[in-house]
PyMOL CGO cylinders between C-alpha atoms (Angstrom):
from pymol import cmd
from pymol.cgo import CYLINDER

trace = [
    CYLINDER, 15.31, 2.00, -9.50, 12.52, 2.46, -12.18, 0.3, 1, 1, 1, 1, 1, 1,
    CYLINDER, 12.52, 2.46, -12.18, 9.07, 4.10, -11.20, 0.3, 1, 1, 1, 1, 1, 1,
    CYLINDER, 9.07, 4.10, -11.20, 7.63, 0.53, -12.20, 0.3, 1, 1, 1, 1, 1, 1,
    CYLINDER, 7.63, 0.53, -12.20, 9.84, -1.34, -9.67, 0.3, 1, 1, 1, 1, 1, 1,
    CYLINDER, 9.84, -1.34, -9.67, 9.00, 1.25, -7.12, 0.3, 1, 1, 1, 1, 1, 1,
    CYLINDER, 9.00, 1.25, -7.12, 5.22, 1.03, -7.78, 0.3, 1, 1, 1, 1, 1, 1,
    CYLINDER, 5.22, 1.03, -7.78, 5.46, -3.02, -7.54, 0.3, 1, 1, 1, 1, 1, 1,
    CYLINDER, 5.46, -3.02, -7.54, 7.43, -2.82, -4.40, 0.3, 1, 1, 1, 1, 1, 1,
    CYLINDER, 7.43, -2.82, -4.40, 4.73, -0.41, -2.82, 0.3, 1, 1, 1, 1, 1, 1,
    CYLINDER, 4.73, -0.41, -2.82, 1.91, -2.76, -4.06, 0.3, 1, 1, 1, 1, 1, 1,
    CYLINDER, 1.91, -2.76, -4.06, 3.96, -5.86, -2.78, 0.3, 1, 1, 1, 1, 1, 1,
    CYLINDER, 3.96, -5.86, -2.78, 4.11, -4.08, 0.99, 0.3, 1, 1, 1, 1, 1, 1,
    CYLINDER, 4.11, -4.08, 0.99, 0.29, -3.05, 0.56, 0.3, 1, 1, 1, 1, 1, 1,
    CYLINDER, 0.29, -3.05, 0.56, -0.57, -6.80, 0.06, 0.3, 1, 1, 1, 1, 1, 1,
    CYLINDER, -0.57, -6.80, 0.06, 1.90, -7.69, 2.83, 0.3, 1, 1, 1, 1, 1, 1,
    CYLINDER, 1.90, -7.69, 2.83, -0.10, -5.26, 5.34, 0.3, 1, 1, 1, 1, 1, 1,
    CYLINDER, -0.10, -5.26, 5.34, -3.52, -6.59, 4.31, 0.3, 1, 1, 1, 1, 1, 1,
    CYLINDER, -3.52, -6.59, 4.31, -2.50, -9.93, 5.27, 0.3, 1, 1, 1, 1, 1, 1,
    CYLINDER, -2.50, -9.93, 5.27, -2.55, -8.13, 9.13, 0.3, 1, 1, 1, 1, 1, 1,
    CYLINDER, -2.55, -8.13, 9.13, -6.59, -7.63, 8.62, 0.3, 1, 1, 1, 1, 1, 1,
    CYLINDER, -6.59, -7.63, 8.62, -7.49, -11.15, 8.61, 0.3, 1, 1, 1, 1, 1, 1,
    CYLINDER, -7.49, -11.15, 8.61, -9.39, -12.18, 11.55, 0.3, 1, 1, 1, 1, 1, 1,
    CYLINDER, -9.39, -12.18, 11.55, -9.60, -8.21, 13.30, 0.3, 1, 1, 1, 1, 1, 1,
    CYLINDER, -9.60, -8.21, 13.30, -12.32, -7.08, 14.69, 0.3, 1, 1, 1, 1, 1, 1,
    CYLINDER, -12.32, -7.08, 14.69, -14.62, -5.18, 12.61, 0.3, 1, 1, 1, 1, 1, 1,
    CYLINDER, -14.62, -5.18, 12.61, -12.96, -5.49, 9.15, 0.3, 1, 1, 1, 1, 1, 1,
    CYLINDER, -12.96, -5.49, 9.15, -15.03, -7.74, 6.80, 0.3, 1, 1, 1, 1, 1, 1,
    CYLINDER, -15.03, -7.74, 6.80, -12.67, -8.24, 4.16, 0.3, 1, 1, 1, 1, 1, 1,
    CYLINDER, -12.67, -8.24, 4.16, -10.77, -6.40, 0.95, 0.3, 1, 1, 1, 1, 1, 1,
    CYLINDER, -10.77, -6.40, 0.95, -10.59, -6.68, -2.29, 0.3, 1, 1, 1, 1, 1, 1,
    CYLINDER, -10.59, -6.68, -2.29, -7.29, -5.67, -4.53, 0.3, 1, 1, 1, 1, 1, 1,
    CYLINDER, -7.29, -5.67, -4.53, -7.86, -5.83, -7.80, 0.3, 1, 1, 1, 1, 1, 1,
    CYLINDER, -7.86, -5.83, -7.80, -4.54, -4.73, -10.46, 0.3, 1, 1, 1, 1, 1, 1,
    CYLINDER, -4.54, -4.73, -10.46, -4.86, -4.92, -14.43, 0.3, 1, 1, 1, 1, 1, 1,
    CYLINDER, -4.86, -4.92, -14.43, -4.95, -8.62, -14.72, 0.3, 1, 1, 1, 1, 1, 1,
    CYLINDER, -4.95, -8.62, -14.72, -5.61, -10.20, -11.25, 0.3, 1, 1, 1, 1, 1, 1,
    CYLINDER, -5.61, -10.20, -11.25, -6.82, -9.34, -7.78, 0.3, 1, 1, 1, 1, 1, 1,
    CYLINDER, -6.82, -9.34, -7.78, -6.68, -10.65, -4.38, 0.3, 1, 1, 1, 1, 1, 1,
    CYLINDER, -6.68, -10.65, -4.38, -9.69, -11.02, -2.56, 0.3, 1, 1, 1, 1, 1, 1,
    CYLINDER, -9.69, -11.02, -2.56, -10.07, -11.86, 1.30, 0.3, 1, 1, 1, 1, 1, 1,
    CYLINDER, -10.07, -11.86, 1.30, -13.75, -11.81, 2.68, 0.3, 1, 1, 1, 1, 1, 1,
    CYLINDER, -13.75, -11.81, 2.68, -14.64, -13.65, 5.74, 0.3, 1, 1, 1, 1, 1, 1,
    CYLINDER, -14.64, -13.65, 5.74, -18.25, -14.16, 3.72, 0.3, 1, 1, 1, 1, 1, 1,
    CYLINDER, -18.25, -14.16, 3.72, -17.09, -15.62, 0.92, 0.3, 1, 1, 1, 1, 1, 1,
    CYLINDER, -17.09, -15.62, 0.92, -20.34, -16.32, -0.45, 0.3, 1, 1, 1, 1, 1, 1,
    CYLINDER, -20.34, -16.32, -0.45, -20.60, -12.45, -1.14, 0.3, 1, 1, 1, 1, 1, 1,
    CYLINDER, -20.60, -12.45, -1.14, -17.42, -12.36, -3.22, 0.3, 1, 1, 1, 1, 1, 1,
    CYLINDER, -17.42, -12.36, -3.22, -19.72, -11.56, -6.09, 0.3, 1, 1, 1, 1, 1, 1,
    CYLINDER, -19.72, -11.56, -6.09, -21.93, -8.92, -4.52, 0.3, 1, 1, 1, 1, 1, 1,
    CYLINDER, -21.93, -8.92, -4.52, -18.55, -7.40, -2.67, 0.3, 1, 1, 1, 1, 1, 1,
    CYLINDER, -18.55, -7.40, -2.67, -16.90, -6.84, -6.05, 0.3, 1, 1, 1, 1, 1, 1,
    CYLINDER, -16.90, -6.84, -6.05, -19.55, -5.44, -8.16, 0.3, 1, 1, 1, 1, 1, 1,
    CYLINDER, -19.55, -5.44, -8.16, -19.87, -2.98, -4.81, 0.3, 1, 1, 1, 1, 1, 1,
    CYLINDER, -19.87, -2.98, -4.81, -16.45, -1.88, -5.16, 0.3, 1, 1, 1, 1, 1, 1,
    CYLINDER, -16.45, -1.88, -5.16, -16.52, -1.61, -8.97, 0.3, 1, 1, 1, 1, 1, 1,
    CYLINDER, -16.52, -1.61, -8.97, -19.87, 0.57, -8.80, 0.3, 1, 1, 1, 1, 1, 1,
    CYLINDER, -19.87, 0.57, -8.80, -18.54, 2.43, -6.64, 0.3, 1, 1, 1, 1, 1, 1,
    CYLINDER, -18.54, 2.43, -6.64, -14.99, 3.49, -7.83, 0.3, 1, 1, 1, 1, 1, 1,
    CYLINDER, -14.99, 3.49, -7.83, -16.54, 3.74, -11.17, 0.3, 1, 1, 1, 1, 1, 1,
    CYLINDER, -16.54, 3.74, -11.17, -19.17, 6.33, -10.05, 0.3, 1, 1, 1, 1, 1, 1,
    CYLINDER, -19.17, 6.33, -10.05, -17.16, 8.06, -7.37, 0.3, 1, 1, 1, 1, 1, 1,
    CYLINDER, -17.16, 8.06, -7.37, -14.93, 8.75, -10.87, 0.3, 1, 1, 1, 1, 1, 1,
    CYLINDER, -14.93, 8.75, -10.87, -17.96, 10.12, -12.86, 0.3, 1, 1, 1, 1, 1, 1,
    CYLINDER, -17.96, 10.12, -12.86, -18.71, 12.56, -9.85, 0.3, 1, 1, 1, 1, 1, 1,
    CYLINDER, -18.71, 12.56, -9.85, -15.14, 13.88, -9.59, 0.3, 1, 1, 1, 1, 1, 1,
    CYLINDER, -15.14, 13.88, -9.59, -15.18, 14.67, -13.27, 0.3, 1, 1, 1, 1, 1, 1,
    CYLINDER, -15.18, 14.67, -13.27, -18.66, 15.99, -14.09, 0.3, 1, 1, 1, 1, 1, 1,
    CYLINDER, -18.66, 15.99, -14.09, -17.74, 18.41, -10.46, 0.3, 1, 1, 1, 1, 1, 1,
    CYLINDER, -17.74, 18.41, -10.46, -14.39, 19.18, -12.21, 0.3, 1, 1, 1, 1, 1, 1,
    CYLINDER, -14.39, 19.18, -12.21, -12.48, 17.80, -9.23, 0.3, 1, 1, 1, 1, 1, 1,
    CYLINDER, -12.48, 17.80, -9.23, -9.73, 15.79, -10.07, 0.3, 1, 1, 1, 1, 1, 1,
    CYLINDER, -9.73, 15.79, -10.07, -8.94, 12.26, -10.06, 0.3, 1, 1, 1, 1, 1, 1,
    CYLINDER, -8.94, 12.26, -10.06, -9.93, 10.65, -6.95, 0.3, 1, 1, 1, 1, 1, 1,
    CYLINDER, -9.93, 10.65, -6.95, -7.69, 9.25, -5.04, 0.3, 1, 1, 1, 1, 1, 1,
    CYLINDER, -7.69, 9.25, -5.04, -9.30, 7.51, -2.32, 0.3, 1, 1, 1, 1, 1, 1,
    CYLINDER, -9.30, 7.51, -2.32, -13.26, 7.92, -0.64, 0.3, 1, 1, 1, 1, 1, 1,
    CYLINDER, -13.26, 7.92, -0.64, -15.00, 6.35, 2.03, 0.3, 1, 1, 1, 1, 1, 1,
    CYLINDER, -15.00, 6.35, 2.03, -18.78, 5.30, 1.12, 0.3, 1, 1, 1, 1, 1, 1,
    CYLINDER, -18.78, 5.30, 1.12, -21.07, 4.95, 4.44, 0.3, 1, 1, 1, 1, 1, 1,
    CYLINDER, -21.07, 4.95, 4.44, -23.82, 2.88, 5.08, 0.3, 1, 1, 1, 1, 1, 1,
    CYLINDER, -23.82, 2.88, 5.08, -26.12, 2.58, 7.90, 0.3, 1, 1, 1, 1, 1, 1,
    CYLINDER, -26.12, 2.58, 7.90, -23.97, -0.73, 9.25, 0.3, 1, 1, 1, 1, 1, 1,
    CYLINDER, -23.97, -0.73, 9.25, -20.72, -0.77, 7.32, 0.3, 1, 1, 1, 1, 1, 1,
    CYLINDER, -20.72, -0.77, 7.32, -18.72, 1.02, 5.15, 0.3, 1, 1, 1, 1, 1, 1,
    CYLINDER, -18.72, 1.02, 5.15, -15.96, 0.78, 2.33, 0.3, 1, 1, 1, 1, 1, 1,
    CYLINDER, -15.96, 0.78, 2.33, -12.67, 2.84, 2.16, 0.3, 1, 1, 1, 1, 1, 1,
    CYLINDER, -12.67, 2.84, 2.16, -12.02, 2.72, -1.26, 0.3, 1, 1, 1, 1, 1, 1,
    CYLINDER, -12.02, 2.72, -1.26, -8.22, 3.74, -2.13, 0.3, 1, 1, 1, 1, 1, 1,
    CYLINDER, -8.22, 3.74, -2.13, -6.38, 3.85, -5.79, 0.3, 1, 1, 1, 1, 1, 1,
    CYLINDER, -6.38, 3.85, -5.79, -2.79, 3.07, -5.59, 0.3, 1, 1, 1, 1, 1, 1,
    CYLINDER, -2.79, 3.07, -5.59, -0.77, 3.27, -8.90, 0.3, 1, 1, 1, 1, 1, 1,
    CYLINDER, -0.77, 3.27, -8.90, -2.89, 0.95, -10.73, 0.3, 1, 1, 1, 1, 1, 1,
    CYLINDER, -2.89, 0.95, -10.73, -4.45, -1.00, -8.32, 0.3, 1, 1, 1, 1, 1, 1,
    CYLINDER, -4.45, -1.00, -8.32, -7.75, -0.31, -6.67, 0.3, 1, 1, 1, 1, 1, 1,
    CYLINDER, -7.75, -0.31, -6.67, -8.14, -1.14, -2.84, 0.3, 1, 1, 1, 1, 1, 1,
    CYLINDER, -8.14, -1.14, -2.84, -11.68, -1.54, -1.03, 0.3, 1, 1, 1, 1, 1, 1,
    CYLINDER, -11.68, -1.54, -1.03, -11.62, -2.59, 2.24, 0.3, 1, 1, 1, 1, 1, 1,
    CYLINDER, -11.62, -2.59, 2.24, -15.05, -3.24, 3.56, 0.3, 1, 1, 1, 1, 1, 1,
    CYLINDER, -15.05, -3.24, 3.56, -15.63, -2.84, 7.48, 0.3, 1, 1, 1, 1, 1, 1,
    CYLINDER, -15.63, -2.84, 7.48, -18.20, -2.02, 9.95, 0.3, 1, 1, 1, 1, 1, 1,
    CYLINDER, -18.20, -2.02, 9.95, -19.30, 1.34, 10.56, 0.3, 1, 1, 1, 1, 1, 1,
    CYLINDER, -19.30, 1.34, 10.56, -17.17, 1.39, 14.01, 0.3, 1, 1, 1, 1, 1, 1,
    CYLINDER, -17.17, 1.39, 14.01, -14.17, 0.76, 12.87, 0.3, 1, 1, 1, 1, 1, 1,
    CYLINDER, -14.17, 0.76, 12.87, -12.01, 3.94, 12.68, 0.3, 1, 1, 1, 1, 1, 1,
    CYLINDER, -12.01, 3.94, 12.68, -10.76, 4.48, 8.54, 0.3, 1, 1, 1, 1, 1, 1,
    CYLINDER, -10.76, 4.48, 8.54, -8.07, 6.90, 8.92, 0.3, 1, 1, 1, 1, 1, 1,
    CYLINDER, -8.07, 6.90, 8.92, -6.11, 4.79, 11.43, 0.3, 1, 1, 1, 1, 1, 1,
    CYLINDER, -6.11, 4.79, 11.43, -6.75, 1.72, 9.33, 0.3, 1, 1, 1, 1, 1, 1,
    CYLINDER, -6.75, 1.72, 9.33, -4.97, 4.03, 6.28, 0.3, 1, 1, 1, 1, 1, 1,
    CYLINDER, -4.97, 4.03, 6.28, -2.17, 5.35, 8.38, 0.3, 1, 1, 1, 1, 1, 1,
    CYLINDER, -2.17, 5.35, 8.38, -1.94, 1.54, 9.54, 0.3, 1, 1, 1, 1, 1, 1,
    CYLINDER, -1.94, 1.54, 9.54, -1.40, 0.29, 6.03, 0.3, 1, 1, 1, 1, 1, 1,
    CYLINDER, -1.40, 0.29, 6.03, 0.57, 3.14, 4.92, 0.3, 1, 1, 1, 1, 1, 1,
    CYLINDER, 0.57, 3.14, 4.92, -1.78, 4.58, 2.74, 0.3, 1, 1, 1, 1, 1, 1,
    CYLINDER, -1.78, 4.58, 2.74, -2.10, 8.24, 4.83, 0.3, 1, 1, 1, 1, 1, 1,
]
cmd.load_cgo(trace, "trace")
């Protein structure tokens, strides 16, 4: 099996285990976006628009940091707020935010979609 295959079958499972976060408590929604297309799942979806340009800020300047600090490529960062918060996760080529409350525990939620 190629590396491609391999990284489509791991994004494939990813998108199967964010189906599981519709409707639980706490989680407001993801976005997954991949070179040309992206699945989006907000319970707000009036906020699509606000959500994205979030995550895109976001990844984009979490990136800037990691280089002007000489740190690597980042591969995944949470970004807290006073009532929610974002996990924001790279996979292959695909970036992953998943926007939640502030309650809602991030590391489980990582180790529940097999991103730990």
């Amino acid at each position: 099996m190629t590396a491609r295959h391999q990284a489509n079958g791991a994004i494939e499972r990813l998108r199967e285990n964010l189906q599981g976060l519709k409707g639980r408590k706490g989680i407001i929604g993801y976005i997954l976006r991949g070179s040309d297309a992206a699945s989006i799942d907000l319970k707000d979806s009036s906020k699509i628009v606000d959500y994205a340009v979030l995550s895109a800020t976001a990844l984009e300047e979490g990136a800037k940091v990691a280089k002007t600090c000489g740190i690597g490529a980042v591969s995944s960062s949470v970004l807290e707020g006073e009532n929610m918060k974002i996990l924001l996760v790279t996979v292959d080529d695909h970036r992953l935010s998943v926007f939640m409350k502030k309650t809602v525990d991030h590391n489980r939620l990582c180790a529940e979609l097999n991103l730990a």
